[in-house]
N, C-alpha and C positions, 0 to 999 in steps of 0.2 A: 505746448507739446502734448500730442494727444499717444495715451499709449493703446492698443489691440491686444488682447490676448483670445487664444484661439484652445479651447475646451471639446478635445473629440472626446464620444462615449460609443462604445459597440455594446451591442445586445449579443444576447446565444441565445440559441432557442433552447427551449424545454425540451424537446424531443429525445435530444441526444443525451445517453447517458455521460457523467464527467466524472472520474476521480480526479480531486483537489488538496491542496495540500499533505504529499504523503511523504513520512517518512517513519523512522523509528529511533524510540529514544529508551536508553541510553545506547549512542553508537560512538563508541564501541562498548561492547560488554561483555561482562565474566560470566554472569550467570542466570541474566533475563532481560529480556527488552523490549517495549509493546510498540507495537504497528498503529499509528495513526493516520488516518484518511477521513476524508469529506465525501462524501458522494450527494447527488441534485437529484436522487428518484429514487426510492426502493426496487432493491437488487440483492441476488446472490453474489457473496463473496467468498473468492478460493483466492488463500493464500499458500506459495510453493518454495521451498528454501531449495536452493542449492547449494553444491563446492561449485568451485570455479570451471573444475574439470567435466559439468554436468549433473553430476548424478542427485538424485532428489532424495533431498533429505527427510522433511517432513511437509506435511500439507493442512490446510486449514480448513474446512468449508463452516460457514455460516449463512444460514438461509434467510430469507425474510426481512435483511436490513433495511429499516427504512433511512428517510434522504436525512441527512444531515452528520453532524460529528461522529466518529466510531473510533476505539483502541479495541486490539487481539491483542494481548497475550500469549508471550515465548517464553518456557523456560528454559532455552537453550538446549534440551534435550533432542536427540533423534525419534523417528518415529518407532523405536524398538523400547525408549525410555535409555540408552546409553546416553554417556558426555559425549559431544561434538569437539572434535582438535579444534585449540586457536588457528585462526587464519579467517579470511573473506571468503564470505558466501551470498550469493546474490538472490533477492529472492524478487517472485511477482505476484501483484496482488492486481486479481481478475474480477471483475464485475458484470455479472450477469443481469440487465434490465430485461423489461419487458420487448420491446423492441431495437435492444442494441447494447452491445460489448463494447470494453474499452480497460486498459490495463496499463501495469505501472514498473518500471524494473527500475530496483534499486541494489544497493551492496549494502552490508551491514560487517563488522567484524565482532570477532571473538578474541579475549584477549584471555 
């Protein structure tokens, strides 16, 4: 008895910018929570909180990231320095490469 087994592999090209692996931990949280992602090329990163009902909470920018593993850092605050209410807020983390964008929407809670 002969057995076959059959091994596909895909490539991506390099071109295209990728965020990988993203999320944020501790979710849910009281009083801080950091943003982890991967990205495959140095890029600009914005990251954007919102409530559910829209409105922008706070914003992130970080320039010059190069490719590989990153955490931001939240303390929960808004962009004034006040507490944020418990509840779900969504936030996106945007990547600016050289020749191409590409972003990530997740939720995060407050407890």
């Amino acid at each position: 008895m002969q057995i076959t087994q059959t091994i596909k592999l895909f490539t991506q090209t390099q071109n295209n910018l990728r965020l990988n692996n993203v999320y944020n931990f501790p979710n849910p949280f009281s009083n801080f929570t950091q943003f982890a992602f991967e990205i495959n090329q140095n890029a600009t990163i914005k990251i954007d909180i919102y409530t559910i009902g829209g409105r922008k909470i706070i914003s992130f920018n970080k320039n010059n990231i190069s490719a590989g593993y990153h955490t931001i850092n939240w303390n929960g605050l808004d962009a004034f320095g006040g507490k944020i209410a418990n509840g779900i807020y969504i936030y996106r983390i945007k990547a600016n490469g050289e020749s191409s964008t590409t972003s990530h929407i997740g939720r995060c809670a407050k407890y």
